[in-house]
C-alpha positions in Angstrom: 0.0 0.0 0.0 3.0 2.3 0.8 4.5 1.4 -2.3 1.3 2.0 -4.2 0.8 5.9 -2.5 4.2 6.3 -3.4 4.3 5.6 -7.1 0.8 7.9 -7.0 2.7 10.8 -6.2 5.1 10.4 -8.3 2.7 10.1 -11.2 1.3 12.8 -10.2 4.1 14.8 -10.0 4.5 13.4 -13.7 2.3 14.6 -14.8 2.3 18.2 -13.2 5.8 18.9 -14.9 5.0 18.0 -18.5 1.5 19.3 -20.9 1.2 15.6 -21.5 2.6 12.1 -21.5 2.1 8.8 -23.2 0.9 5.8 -21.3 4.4 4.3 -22.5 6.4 6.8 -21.0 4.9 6.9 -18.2 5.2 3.3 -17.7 8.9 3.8 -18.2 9.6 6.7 -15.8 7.9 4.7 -12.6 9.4 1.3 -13.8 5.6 -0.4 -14.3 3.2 -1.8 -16.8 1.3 0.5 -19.2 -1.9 -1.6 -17.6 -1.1 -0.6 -13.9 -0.4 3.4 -15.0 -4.0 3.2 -16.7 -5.2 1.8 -12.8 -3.2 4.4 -10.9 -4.8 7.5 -13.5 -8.0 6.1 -12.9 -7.3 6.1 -8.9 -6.1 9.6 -9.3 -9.5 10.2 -10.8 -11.4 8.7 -8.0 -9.4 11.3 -5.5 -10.8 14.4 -7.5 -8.0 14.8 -9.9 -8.8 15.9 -13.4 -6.5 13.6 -15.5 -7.5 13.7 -19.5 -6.9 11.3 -21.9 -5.1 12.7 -25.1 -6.5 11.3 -28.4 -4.0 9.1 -30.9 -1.5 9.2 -28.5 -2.6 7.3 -25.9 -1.6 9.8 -23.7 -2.8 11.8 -20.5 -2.9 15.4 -19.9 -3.5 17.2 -16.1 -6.7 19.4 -16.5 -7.6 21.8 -14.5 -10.4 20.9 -11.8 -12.8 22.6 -9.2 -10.1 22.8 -6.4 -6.1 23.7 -6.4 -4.2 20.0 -6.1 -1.6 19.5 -3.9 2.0 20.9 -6.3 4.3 18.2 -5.8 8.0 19.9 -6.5 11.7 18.6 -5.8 14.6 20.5 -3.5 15.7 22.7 -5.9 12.2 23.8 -7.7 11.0 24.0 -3.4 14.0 26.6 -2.6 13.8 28.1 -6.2 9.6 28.6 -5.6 10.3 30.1 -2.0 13.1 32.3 -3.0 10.7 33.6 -5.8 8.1 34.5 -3.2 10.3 36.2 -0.5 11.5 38.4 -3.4 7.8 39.0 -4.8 7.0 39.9 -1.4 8.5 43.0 -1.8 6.9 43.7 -5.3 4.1 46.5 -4.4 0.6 45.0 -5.6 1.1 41.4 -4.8 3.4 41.4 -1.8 0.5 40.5 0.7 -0.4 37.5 -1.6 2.9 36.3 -1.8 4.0 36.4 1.8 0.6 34.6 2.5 1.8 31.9 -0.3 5.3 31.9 1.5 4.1 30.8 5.0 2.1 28.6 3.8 4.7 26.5 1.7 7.6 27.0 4.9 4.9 25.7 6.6 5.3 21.9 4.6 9.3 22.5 3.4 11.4 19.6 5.3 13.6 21.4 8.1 16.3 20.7 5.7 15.0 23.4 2.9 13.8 25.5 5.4 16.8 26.0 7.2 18.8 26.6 3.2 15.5 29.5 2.1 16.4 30.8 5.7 20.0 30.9 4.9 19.6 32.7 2.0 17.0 35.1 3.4 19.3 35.8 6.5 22.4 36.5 4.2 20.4 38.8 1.6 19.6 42.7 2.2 16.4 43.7 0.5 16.9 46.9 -1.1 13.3 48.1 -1.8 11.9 51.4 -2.6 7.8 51.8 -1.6 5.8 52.7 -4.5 2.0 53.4 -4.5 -0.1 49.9 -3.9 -2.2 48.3 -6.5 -5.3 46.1 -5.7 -4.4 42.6 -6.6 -7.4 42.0 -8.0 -6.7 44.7 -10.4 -4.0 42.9 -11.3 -5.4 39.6 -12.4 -8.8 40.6 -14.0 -6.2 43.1 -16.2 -4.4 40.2 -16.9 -6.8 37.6 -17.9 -8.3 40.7 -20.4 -4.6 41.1 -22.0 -5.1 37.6 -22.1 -8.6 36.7 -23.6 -8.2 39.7 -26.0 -11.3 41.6 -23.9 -11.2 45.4 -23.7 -11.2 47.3 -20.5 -12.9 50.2 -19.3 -11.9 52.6 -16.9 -11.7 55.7 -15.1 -7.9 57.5 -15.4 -6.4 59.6 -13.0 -3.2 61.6 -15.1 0.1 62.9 -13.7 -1.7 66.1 -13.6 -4.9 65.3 -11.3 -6.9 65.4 -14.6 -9.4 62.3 -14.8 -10.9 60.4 -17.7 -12.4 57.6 -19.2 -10.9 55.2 -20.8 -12.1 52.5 -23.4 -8.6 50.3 -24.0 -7.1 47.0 -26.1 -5.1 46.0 -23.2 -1.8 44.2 -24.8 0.4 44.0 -21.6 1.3 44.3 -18.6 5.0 45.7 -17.5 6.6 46.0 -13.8 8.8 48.4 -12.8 9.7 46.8 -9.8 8.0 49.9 -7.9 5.0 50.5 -9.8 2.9 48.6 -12.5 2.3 49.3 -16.4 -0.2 48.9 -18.9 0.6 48.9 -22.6 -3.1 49.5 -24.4 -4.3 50.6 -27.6 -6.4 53.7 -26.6 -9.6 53.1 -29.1 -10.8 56.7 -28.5 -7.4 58.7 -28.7 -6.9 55.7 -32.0 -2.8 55.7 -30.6 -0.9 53.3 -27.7 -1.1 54.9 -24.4 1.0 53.4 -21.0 -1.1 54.1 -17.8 -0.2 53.2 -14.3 -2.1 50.5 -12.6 -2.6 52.3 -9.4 -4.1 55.8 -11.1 -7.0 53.5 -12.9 -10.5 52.1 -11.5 -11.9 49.5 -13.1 -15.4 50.0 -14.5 -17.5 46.3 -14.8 -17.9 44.6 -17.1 -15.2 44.5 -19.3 -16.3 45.5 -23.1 -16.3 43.5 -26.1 -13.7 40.9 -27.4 -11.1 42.7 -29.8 -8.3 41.0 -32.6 -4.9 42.0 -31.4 -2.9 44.9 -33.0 0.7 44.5 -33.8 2.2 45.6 -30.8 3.6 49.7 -30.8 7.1 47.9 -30.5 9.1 45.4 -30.7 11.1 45.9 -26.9 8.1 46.7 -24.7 10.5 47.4 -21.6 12.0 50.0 -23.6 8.9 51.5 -25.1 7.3 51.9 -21.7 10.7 53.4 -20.4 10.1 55.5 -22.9 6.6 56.7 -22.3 7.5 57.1 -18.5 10.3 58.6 -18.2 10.2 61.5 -21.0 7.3 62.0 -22.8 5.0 63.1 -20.1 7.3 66.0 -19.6 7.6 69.7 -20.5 11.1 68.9 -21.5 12.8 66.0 -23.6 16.1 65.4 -23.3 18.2 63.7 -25.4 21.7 63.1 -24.8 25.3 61.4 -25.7 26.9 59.4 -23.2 30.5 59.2 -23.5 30.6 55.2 -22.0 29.3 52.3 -22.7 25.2 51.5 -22.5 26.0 49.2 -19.7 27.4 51.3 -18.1 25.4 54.2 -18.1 22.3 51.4 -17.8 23.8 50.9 -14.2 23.0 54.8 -13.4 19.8 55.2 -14.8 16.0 53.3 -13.8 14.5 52.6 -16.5 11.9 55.0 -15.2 14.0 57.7 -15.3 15.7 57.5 -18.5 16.2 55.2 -22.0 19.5 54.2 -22.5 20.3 52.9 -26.6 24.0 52.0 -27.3 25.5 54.0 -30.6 29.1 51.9 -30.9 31.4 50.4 -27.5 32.1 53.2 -26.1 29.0 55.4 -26.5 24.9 55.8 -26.2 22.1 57.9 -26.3 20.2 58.8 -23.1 16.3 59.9 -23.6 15.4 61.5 -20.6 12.4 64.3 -19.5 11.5 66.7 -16.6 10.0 69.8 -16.2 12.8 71.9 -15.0 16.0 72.4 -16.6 17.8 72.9 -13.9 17.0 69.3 -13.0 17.5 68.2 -16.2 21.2 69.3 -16.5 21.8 68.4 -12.8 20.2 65.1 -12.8 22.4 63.9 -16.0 25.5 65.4 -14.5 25.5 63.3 -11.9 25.8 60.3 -13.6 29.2 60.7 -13.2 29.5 60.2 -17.5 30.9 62.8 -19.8 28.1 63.5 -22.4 26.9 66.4 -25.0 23.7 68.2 -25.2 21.4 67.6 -28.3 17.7 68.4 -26.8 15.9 70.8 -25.7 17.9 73.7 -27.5 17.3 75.8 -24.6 19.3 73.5 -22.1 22.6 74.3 -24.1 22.5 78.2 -23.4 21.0 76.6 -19.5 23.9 74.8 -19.3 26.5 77.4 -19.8 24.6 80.2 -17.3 24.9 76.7 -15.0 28.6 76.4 -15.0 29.1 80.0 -14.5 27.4 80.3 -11.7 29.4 76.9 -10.6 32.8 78.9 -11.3 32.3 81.7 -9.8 30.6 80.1 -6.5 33.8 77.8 -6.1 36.1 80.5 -7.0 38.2 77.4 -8.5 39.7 76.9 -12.3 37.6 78.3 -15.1 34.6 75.6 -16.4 34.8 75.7 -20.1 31.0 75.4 -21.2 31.3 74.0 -24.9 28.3 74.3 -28.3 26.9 71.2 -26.6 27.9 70.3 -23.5 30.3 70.5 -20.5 34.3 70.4 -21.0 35.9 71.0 -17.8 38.4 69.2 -15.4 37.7 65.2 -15.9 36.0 66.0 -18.8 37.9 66.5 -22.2 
């Protein structure tokens, strides 16, 4: 009977790992008969489990059923899931649910796992910035409508304090790591729009099902970096970095700025803001040498800038250049 349970659970982990499996393979991996794998799916049946039988192949698929069956994993996918979980638990939107998931799988790890997800958790420094929460339900009925193609209504709250209304093809869904993205084809406005999860209220029920647009591009990290960090500003700055992209990558969020590499040793940084004080300041401290080519005005900024820098630090003369900064450190 042991034996029996046993060999059950390993089917059934089996069958959780792969979409589907023939009778013959299955009858290989736990060392039986293909008759005695057809008696241990049909006692898997009998305990509730949804186990399909795949046609021409004489096959078996896990379906989905009414209740959540028990996830049979090994070490490594146990630590690897828990790991996962401690780190989503910082993710604003779902960290509740995860650290709920969390306890409840430390709660069954063998004191051998636990005491390695401990190790790791002890030997690991978080570093986490808050960022406005977002209603995990939010998050999964926008999901399943990216998914099933359904479009979504809802009210919009703007940058600005200005609200709307908003009839959308949601296409996906992109974390920041602080805040949450959506990538949707604004019917109305007939042009892709980003909005942030936590500015939008649903409105029930979702409208009409809708065919898929080609997406607004190819690199929808970058596209959305894009949209955050410069276009909702009065000023667009566009810049050369004298260093490499991965470099310069290191310095910037990807909310703050786009980073594109041009050869080794150079790229172009998009960036916004409404001030151009904190546009010149913000980019100078990156620490990179680079040249002015956007806004126009920040060149002639720029040079009043270093002036004023010169003359407060009574120090060696800054050299403001056509488009950019040439001084000490920077030839």
């Amino acid at each position: 009977m042991v034996e029996t349970s046993a060999r059950l659970l390993r089917l059934l982990s089996l069958l959780q790992t792969h979409c589907q499996w023939s009778g013959a393979e299955l009858a290989d991996r736990l060392g039986v008969s293909p008759r005695t794998v057809r008696r241990d799916v049909d006692r898997l049946r009998e305990l509730g489990y949804v186990v399909n039988a795949v046609a021409g192949v004489s096959g078996y698929r896990l379906g989905a059923g009414s209740d959540l069956p028990p996830l049979l994993l090994d070490d490594e996918e146990a630590v690897a899931v828990a790991v996962g979980l401690r780190t989503a638990a910082g993710v604003t939107g779902i960290a509740d649910s995860s650290v709920r998931a969390l306890a409840k799988l430390e709660q069954v790890l063998p004191s051998r796992l636990r005491h390695r997800v401990r190790a790791l958790q002890s030997m690991t420094v978080p570093m986490m910035t808050g960022g406005p929460a977002v209603d995990p339900d939010t998050l999964i009925v926008v999901t399943a409508a990216c998914r099933d193609h359904e479009m979504l209504r809802f009210d919009y709250r703007a940058h600005d304090g200005g609200q709307s209304r908003r009839l959308v093809e949601p296409y996906r869904l992109v974390a920041t790591g602080r805040r949450w993205y959506l990538v949707a084809y604004d019917t109305e406005r007939a042009d892709w729009r980003t909005f942030r999860l936590d500015r939008l209220a649903l409105l029930s029920p979702n409208g009409p099902r809708f065919v898929p647009r080609d997406p607004p591009a190819a690199d929808l990290a970058g596209y959305t970096s894009q949209a955050i960090s410069s276009a909702p500003y009065r000023y667009q700055g566009r810049f050369t970095m004298r260093a490499p992209a991965a470099i310069v990558a290191e310095r910037v969020a990807p909310t703050a700025g786009t980073v594109e590499p041009i050869d080794a040793g150079t790229c172009l940084l998009t960036c916004g803001s409404n001030s151009l004080d904190e546009l010149a300041l913000w980019v100078a401290l990156t620490g990179v040498p680079f040249t002015v080519h956007e806004p126009p005005e920040l060149i002639e900024h720029i040079r009043a800038l270093t002036t004023r820098l010169a003359d407060a630090t009574g120090g060696p003369e800054i050299r403001p250049t056509r488009a950019g900064i040439t001084g000490p450190g920077n030839p």
